[in-house]
C-alpha positions as CSV (number, residue, x, y, z in Angstrom):
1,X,36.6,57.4,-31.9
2,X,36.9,55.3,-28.7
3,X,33.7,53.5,-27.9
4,X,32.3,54.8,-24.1
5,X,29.7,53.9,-22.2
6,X,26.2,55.3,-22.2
7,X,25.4,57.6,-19.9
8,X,23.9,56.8,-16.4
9,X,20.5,58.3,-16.3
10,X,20.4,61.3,-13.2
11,X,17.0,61.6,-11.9
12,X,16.8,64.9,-9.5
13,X,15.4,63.9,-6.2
14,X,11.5,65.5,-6.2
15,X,10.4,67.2,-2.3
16,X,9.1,64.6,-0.2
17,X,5.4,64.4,0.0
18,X,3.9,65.0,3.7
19,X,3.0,62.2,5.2
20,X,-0.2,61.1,5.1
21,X,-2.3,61.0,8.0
22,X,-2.3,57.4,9.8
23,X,-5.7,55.6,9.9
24,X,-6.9,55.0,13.2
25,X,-6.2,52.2,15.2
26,X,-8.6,49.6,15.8
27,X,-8.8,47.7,18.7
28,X,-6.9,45.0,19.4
29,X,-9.7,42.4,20.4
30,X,-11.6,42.7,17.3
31,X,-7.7,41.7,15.6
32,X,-7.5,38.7,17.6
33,X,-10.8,37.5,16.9
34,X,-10.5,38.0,12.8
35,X,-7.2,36.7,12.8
36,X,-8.4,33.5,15.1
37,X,-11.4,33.0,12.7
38,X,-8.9,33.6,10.2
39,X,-6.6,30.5,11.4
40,X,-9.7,28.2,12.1
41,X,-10.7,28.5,8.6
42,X,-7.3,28.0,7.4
43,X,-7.2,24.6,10.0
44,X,-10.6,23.6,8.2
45,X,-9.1,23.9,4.6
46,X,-6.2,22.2,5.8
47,X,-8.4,19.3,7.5
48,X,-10.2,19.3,3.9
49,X,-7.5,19.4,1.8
50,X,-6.1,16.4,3.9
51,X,-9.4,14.3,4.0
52,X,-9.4,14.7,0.0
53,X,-5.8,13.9,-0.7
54,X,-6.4,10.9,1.9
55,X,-9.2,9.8,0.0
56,X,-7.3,10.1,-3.1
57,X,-4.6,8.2,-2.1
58,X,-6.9,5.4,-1.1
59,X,-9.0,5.6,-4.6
60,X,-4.6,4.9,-6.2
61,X,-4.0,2.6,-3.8
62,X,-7.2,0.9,-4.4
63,X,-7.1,0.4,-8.1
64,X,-3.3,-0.7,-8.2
65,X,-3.9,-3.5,-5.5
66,X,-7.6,-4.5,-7.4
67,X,-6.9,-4.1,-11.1
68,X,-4.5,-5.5,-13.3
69,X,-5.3,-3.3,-15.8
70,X,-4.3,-0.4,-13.9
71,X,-1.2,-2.0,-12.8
72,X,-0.3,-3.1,-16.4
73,X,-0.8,0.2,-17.5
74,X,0.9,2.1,-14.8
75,X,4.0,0.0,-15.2
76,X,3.8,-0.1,-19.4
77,X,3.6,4.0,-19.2
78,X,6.6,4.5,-16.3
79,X,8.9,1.6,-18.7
80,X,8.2,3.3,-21.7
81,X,8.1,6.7,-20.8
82,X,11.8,6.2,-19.6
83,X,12.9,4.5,-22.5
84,X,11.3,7.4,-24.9
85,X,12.8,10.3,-22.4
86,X,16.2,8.9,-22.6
87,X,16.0,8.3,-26.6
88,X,14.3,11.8,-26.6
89,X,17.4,13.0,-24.8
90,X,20.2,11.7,-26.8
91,X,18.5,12.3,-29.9
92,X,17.7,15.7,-29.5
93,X,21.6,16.1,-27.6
94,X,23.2,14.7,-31.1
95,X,20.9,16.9,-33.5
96,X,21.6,19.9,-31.5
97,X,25.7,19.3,-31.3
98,X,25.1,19.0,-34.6
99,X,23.8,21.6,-35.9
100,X,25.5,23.7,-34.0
101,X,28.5,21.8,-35.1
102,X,27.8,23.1,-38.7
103,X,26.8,26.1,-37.6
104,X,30.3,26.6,-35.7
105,X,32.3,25.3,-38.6
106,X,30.7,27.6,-41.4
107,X,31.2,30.2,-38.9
108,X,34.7,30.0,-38.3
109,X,35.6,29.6,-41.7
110,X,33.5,32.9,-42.8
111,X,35.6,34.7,-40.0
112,X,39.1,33.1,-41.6
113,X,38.1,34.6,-44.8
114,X,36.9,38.0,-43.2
115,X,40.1,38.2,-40.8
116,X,42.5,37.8,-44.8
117,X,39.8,40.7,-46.2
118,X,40.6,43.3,-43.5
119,X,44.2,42.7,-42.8
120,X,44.2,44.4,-46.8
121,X,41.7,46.6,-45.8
122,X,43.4,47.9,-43.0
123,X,47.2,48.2,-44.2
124,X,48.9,51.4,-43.2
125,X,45.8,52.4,-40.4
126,X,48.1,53.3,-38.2
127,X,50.0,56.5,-40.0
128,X,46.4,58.0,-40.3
129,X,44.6,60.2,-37.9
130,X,41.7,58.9,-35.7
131,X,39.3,60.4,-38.4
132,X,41.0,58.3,-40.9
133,X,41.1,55.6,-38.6
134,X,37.7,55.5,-37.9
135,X,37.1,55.4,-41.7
136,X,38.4,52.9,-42.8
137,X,36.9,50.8,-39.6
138,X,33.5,51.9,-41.4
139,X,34.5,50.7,-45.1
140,X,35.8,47.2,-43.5
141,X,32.9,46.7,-41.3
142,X,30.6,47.8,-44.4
143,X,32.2,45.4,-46.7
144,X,32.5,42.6,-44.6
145,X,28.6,42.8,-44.0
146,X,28.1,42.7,-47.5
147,X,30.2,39.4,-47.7
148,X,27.6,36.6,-47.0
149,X,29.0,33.0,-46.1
150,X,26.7,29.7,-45.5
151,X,26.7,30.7,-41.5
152,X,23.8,33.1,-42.3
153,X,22.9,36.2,-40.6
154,X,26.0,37.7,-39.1
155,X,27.3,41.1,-37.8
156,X,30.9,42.7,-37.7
157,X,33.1,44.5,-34.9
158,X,36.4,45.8,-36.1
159,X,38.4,47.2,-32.7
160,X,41.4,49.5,-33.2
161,X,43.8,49.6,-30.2
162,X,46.7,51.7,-29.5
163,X,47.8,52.1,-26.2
164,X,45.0,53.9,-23.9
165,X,42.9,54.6,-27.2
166,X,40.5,52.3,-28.9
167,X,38.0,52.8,-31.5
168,X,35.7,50.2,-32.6
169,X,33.2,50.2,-35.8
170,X,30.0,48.5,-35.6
171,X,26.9,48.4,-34.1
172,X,27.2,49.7,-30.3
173,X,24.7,46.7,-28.9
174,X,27.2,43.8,-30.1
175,X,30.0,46.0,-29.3
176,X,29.1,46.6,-25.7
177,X,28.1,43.0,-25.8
178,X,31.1,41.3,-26.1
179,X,32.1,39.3,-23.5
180,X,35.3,40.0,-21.6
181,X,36.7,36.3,-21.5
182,X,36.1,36.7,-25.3
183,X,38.1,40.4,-25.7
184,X,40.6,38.8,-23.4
185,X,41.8,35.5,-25.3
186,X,41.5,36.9,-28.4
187,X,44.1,40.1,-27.0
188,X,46.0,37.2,-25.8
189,X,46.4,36.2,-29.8
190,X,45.1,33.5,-31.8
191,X,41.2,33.1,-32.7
192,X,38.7,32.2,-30.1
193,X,34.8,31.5,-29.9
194,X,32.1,31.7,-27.6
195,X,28.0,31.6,-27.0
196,X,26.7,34.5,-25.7
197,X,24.2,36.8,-25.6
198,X,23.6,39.9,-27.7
199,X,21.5,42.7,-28.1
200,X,18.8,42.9,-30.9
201,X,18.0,46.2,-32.5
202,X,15.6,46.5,-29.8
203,X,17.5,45.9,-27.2
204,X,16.6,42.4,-26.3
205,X,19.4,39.7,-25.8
206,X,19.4,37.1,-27.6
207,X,21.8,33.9,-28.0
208,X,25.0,34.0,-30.5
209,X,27.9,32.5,-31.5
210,X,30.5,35.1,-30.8
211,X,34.1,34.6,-32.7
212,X,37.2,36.9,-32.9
213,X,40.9,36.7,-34.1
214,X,43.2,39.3,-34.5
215,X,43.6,41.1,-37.9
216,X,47.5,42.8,-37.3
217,X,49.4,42.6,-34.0
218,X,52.1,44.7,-33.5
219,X,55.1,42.5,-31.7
220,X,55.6,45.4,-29.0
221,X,51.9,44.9,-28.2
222,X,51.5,49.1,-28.5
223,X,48.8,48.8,-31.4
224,X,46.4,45.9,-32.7
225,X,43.4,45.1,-35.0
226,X,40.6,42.9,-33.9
227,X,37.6,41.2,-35.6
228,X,34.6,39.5,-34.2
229,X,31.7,38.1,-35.4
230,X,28.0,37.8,-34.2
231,X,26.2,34.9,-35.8
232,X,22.7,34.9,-34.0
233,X,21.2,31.9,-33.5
234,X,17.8,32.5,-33.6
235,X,17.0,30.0,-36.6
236,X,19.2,27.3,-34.9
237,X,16.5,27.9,-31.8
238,X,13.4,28.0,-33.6
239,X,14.8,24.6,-35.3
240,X,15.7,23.2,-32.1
241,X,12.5,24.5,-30.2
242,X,10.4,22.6,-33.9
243,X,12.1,19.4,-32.9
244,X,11.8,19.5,-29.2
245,X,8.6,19.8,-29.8
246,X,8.5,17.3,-32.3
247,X,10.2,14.9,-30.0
248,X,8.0,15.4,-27.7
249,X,5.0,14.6,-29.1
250,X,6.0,11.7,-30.7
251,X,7.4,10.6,-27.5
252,X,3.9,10.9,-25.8
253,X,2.2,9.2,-28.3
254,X,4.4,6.0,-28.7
255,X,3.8,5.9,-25.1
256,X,0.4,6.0,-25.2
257,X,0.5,4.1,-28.0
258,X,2.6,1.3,-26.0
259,X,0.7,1.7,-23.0
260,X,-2.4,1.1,-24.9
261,X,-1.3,-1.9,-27.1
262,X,-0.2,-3.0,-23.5
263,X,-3.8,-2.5,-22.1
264,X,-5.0,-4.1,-24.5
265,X,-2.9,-7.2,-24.6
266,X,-3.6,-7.7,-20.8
267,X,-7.4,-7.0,-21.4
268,X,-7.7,-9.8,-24.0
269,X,-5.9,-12.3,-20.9
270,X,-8.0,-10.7,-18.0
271,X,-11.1,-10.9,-19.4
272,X,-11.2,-14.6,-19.5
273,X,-9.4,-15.1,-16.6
274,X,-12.3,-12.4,-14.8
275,X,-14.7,-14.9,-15.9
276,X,-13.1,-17.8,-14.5
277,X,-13.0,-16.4,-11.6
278,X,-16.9,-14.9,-12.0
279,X,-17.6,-18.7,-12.5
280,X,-15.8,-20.0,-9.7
281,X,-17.4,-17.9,-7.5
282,X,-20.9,-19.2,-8.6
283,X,-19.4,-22.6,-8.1
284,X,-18.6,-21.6,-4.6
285,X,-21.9,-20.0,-3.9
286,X,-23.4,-23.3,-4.6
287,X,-24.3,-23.3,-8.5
288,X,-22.7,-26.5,-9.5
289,X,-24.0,-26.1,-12.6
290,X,-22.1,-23.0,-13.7
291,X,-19.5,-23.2,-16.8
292,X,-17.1,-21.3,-18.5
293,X,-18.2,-20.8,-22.5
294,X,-15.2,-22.1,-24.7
295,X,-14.2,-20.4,-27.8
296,X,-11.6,-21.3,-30.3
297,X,-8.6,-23.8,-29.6
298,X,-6.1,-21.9,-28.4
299,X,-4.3,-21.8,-24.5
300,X,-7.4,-19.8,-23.3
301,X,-10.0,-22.1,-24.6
302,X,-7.5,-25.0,-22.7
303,X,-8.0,-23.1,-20.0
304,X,-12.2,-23.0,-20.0
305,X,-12.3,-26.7,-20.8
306,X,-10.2,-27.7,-18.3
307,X,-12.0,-25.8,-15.7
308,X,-15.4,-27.3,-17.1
309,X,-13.8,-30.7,-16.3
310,X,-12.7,-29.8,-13.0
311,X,-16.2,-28.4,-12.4
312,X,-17.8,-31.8,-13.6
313,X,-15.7,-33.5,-11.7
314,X,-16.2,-31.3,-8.1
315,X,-19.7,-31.8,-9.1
316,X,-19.8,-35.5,-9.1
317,X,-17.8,-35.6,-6.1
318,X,-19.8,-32.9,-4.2
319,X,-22.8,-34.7,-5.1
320,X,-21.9,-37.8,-3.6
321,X,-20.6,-36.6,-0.4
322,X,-23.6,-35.0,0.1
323,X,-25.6,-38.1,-0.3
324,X,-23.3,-39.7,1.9
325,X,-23.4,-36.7,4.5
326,X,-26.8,-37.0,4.8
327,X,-27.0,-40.9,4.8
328,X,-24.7,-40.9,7.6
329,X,-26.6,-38.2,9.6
330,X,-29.9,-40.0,8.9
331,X,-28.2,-42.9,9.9
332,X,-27.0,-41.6,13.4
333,X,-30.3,-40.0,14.2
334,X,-31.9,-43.1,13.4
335,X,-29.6,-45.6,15.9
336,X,-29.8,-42.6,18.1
337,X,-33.1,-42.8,18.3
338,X,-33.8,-46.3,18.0
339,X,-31.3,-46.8,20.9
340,X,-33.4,-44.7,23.1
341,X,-35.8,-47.5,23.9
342,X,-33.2,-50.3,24.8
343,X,-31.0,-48.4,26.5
344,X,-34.4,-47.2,28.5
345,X,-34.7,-50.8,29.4
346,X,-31.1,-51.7,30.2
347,X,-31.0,-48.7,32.3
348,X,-33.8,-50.0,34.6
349,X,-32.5,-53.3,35.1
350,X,-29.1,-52.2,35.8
351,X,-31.0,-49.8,38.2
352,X,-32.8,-52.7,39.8
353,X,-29.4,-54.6,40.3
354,X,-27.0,-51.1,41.1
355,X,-30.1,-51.1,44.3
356,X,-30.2,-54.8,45.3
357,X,-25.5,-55.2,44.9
358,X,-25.7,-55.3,48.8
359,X,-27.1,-58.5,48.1
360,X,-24.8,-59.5,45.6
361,X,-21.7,-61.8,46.2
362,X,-18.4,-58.8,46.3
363,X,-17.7,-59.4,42.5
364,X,-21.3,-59.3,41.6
365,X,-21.5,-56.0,43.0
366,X,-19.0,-54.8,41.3
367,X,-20.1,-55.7,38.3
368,X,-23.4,-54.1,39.0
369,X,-21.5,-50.9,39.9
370,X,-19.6,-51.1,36.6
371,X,-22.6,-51.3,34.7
372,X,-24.5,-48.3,36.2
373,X,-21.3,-46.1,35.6
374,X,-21.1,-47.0,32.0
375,X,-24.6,-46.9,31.3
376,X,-24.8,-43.3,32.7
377,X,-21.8,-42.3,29.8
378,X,-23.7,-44.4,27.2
379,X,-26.5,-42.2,27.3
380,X,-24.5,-39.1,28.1
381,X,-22.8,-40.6,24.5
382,X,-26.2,-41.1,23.2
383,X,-26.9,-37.7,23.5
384,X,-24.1,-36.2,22.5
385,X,-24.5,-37.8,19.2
386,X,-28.2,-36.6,18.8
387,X,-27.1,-33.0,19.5
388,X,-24.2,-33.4,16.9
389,X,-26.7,-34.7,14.4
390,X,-28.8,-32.1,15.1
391,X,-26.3,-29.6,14.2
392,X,-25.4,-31.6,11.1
393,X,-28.5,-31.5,9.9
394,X,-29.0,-27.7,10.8
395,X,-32.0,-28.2,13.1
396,X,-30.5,-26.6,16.1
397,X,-32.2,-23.3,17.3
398,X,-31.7,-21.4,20.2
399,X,-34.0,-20.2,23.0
400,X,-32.5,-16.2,23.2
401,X,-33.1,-14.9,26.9
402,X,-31.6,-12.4,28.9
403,X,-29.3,-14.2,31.0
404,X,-27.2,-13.0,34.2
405,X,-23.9,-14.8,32.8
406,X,-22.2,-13.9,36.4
407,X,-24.8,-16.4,37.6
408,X,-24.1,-19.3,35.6
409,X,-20.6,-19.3,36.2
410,X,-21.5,-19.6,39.5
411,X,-23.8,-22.1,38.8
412,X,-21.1,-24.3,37.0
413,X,-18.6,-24.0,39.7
414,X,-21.0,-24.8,42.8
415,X,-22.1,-28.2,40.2
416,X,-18.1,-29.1,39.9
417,X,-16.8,-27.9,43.5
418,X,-16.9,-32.1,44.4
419,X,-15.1,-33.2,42.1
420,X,-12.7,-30.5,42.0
421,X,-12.3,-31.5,45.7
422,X,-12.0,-35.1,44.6
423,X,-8.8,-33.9,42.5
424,X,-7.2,-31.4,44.9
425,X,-8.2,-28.6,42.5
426,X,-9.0,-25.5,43.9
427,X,-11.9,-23.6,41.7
428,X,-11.2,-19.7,41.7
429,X,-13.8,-17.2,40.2
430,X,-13.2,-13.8,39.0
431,X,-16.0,-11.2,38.0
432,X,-17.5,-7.8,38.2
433,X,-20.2,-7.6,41.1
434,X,-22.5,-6.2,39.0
435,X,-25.0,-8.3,36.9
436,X,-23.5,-9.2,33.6
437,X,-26.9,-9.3,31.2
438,X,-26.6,-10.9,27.8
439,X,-29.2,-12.3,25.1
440,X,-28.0,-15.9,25.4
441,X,-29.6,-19.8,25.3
442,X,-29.0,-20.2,29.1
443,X,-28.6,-24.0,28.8
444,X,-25.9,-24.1,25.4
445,X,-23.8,-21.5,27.5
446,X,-24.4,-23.3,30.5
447,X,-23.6,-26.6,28.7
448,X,-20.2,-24.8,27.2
449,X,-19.0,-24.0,30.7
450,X,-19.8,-27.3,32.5
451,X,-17.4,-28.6,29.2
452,X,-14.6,-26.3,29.7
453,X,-14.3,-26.5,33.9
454,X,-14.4,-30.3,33.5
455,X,-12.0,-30.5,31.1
456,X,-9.8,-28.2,32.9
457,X,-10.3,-29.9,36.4
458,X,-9.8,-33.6,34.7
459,X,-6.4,-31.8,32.9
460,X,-5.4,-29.5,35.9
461,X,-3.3,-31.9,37.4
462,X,-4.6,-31.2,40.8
463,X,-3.8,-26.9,40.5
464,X,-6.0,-24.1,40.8
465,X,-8.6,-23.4,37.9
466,X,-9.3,-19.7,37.2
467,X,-12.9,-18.6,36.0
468,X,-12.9,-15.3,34.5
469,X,-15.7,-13.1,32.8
470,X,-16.0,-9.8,31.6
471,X,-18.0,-7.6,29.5
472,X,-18.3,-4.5,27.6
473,X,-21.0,-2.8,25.3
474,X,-20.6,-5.5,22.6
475,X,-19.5,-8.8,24.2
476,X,-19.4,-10.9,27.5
477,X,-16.1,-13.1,27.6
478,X,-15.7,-16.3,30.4
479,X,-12.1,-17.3,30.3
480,X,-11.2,-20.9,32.1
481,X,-7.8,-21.4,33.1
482,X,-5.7,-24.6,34.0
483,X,-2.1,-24.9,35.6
484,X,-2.2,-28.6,34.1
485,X,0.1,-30.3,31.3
486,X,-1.0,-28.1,28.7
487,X,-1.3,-27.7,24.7
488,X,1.0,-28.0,21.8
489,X,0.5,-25.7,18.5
490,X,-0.6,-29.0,17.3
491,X,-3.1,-30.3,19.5
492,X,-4.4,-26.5,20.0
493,X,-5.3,-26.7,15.9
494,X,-7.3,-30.4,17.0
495,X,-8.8,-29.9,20.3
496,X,-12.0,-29.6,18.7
497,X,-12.0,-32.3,16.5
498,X,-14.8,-34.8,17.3
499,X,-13.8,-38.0,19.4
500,X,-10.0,-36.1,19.4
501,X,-7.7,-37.0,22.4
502,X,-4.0,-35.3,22.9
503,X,-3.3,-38.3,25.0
504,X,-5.3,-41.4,23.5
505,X,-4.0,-43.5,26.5
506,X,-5.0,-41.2,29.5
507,X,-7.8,-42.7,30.9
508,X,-10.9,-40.2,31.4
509,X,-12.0,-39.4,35.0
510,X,-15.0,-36.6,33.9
511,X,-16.5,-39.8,32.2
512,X,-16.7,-37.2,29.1
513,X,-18.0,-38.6,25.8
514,X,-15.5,-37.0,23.4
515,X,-17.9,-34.5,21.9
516,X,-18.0,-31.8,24.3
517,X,-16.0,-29.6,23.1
518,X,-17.0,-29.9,19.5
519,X,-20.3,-28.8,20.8
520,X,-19.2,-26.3,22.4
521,X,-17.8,-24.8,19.3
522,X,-20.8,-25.3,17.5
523,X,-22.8,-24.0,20.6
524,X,-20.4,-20.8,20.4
525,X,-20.9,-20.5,16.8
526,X,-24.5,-21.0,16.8
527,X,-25.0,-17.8,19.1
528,X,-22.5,-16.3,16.8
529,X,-19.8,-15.8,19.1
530,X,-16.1,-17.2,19.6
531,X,-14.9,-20.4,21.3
532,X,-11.0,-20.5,21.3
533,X,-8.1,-22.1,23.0
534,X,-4.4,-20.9,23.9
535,X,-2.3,-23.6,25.6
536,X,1.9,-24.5,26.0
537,X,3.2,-27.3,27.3
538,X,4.1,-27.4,30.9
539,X,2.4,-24.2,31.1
540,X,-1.6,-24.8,30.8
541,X,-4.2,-24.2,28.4
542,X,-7.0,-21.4,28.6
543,X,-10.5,-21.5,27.0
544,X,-12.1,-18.3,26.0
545,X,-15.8,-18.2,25.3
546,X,-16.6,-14.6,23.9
547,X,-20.8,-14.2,22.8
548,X,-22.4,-10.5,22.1
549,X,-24.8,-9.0,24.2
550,X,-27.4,-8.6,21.9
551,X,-28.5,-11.4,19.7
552,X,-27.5,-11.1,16.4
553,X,-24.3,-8.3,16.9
554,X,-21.4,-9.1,15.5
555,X,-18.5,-9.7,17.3
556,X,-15.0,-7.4,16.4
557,X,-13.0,-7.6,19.5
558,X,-13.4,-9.6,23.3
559,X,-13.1,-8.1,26.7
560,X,-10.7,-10.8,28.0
561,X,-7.1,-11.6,26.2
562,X,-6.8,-15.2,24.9
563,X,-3.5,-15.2,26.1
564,X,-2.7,-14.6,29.8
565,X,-1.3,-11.9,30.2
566,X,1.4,-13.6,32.8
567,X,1.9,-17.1,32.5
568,X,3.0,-18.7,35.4
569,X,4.9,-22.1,35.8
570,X,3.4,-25.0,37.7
571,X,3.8,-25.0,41.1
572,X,4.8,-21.4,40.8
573,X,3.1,-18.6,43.2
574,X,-0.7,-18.6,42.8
């Protein structure tokens, strides 16, 4: 009996049901306005979901830049989890081929041996009719079954072919199963294999190894035997599926386990190096008398007792340049001071003569001049060096008031417009027209400005100086600009220095004592604001002074750029 396919189900088509009746409409405005409520929650989820992933990503980023631990940890679990999935991988590759390999083998030679048992079973098929036929497919399927092999479970399909007609014997499921690359090579002739899927007795597929050879071929290719086998391979799978799942866990916990030993390992060399640190911090913060405890004698407690030298040592030498710090400020203060009463003295004798040089032979007069000039940048020296000491000892205070800063730049410029005349140095003032109003010490700021325009007329070379303020809600900026022979990267890092010249053989014209711009800076710093410099040579230099408006704000940003935004040449347009 030839084998023929099942049926197609035929469903008759039922009357169709009447329609049922539409729902009213509803209008279009109340649409709009659920489905625009229904897009701004959407946008707010979104916004939400963004903030949290955000702060997430700031939490990761966080603990791998802060924490070796995590980074130790992170980099232990990605190395060894690689290492395990690739093992994992080939190991579990080679155990399946295996198996399967077995399974394969025992398979093909069980359907060798069944191929020799129904080419006898079958002799003479052919002079029968297709009841006979069909019969003795039955008694060699049936007695192939009942020859077990070491391939395990296992069902038979014997396929009769002559001409149009075929008849097969066994059950219908692996019959209709059979693949048609399989059917195909083995109708081609010799014995072919293949993994496919089957149908249980229920009707589910499931995976096989699917072999076939021809039984009897008959050389005009008018009538053949076929035999196949079905070894399902649901044991190989549950063995498999037991030691993927096997490899897996024992692939997450040896990397656990390595990720852990690796924690640990790093722990035992952070800790110690976390107190160090913890210690040298304390040191920092002043407590000299901080040390690290020392345990054992191995590279870590190296470690702890050469930091307790270094300590000891920084100690000693800390110690003594304080002592020396404050011997040499007591000791300026006091020549300061005790100069203060000579230098009184001096000051009205040489006044007396500077008064009476008209009398004086030409030379004499001179001399007198001389005297009064010098003694004028003594005491301008004088107290320079009291305000530095001052400072150095941290006795300066400020006097806050609200202070029109407009106004003392104009102040500044009005004191210095003769002597800029005396250099050909034209003084040029920029400004808002409004009042400026900041919480200042109106003579420091003062004193910083009279600094910078003198330094920038005696430096100018005889060009324009630019005077620039500005201000927003949080700071007040006065930028002072020169045309002059300007600043190296160099000399910008020293220009502050105490006593510091860029050219120690230019002769001062300002009569300057050498310390005006280091109190400047501290003046700057004192109202907690910026004092800084941009210069290039050939090009100029430009002071900025930035201070907040309110006493004690702190300063992020400054309304004026430090650079200038164009820098002009010398001599270039104006």
């Amino acid at each position: 009996m030839t084998a023929r396919p099942l049926p197609a189900e035929v469903t008759t088509p039922a009357a169709p049901a009447p329609p049922p009746p539409s729902p009213p409409v509803p209008p279009a405005a109340p649409q709009r306005g659920r489905g625009a409520q229904l897009r701004r929650r959407l946008q707010v989820r979104a916004a939400r979901a963004r903030r949290v992933l955000r702060r997430l990503a700031a939490t990761v980023v966080h603990a791998w830049r802060s924490s070796l631990h995590v980074r130790i940890g992170a980099i232990t679990m990605a190395v060894a989890g690689t290492v395990v999935i690739i093992v994992s991988l080939v190991l579990f590759s080679q155990i399946r081929d295996q198996i399967l390999s077995v399974k394969r083998q025992a398979a093909i030679d069980q359907a060798q041996a069944g191929v020799t048992y129904a080419r006898d079973q079958v002799t003479g098929i052919a002079t029968g009719d297709a009841a006979s036929v069909r019969a003795t497919l039955d008694r060699t399927v049936q007695q192939l079954q009942t020859r077990a092999g070491s391939a395990g479970d296992f069902e038979v399909v014997v396929v009769y072919r002559a001409g149009d007609r075929e008849i097969s014997a066994g059950r219908l499921g692996v019959v209709l199963g059979l693949p048609v690359e399989l059917r195909a090579g083995v109708h081609s002739g010799g014995q072919f294999s293949q993994y496919g899927l089957v149908p249980d007795a229920d009707g589910d597929p499931r995976p096989a190894l699917l072999i076939g050879a021809p039984v009897t071929e008959d050389p005009t290719g008018t009538e053949r035997i076929e035999l196949y086998y079905a070894f399902p391979l649901d044991q190989e799978e549950e063995s498999l599926s037991l030691i993927r799942s096997t490899v897996v866990i024992s692939g997450v916990a040896l990397t656990l386990f390595v990720v852990g030993i690796g924690v640990l390992v790093t722990r035992l060399v952070v800790d110690p190096v976390r107190r160090a640190a913890g210690t040298a911090q304390r040191l920092a913060e002043g407590e000299l008398e901080e040390r690290m405890a020392v345990r054992g004698e191995d590279d870590l407690a190296r470690l702890a007792t050469s930091f307790n030298a270094m300590a000891d040592s920084l100690q000693r030498q800390i110690t003594q340049l304080e002592a020396l710090s404050q011997l040499q400020q007591r000791f300026t203060s006091d020549v300061s001071h005790e100069l203060r009463t000579p230098l009184t003295t001096v000051q009205m004798a040489a006044e007396v003569l500077h008064e009476s040089r008209e009398d004086f032979a030409p030379h004499v007069a001179r001399s007198a001049e001389l005297l009064h000039e010098e003694l004028d940048r003594f005491e301008s020296l004088l107290t320079d060096l009291l305000e530095i000491s001052r400072y150095d000892a941290g006795a300066a205070v400020l006097d806050w008031e609200p202070t029109d800063v407009g106004a003392l730049v104009h102040r500044v410029v009005g004191d210095f417009s003769a002597l800029a005349a005396r250099h050909d140095s034209e003084l040029r003032v920029t400004g808002p027209q409004q009042p400026v109003i900041a919480d200042v010490d109106p003579r420091r700021v003062q004193r910083i400005l009279r600094n910078l325009v003198g330094n920038a007329i005696e430096h100018g070379a005889g060009r324009p100086v630019e005077i620039t303020w500005a201000a927003n809600r949080a700071a007040v900026a006065v930028t002072v600009r020169d045309f002059g022979v300007g600043l190296s990267p160099a000399d910008a890092q020293h220009v502050f220095d105490r006593f510091w010249r860029a050219d120690p053989s230019r002769v001062r014209t300002v009569g300057g004592s050498g310390l005006g711009l280091s109190i400047s800076l501290e003046d700057a710093r004192l109202h907690g604001g910026w004092l800084q410099v941009w210069g290039a040579p050939g090009l100029g230099a430009q002071f900025r002074l930035t201070l907040p408006v309110t006493s004690g704000a702190e300063l992020t940003s400054s309304p004026l750029p430090l650079r200038p935004a164009i820098v002009r040449r010398p001599g270039g347009p104006s």
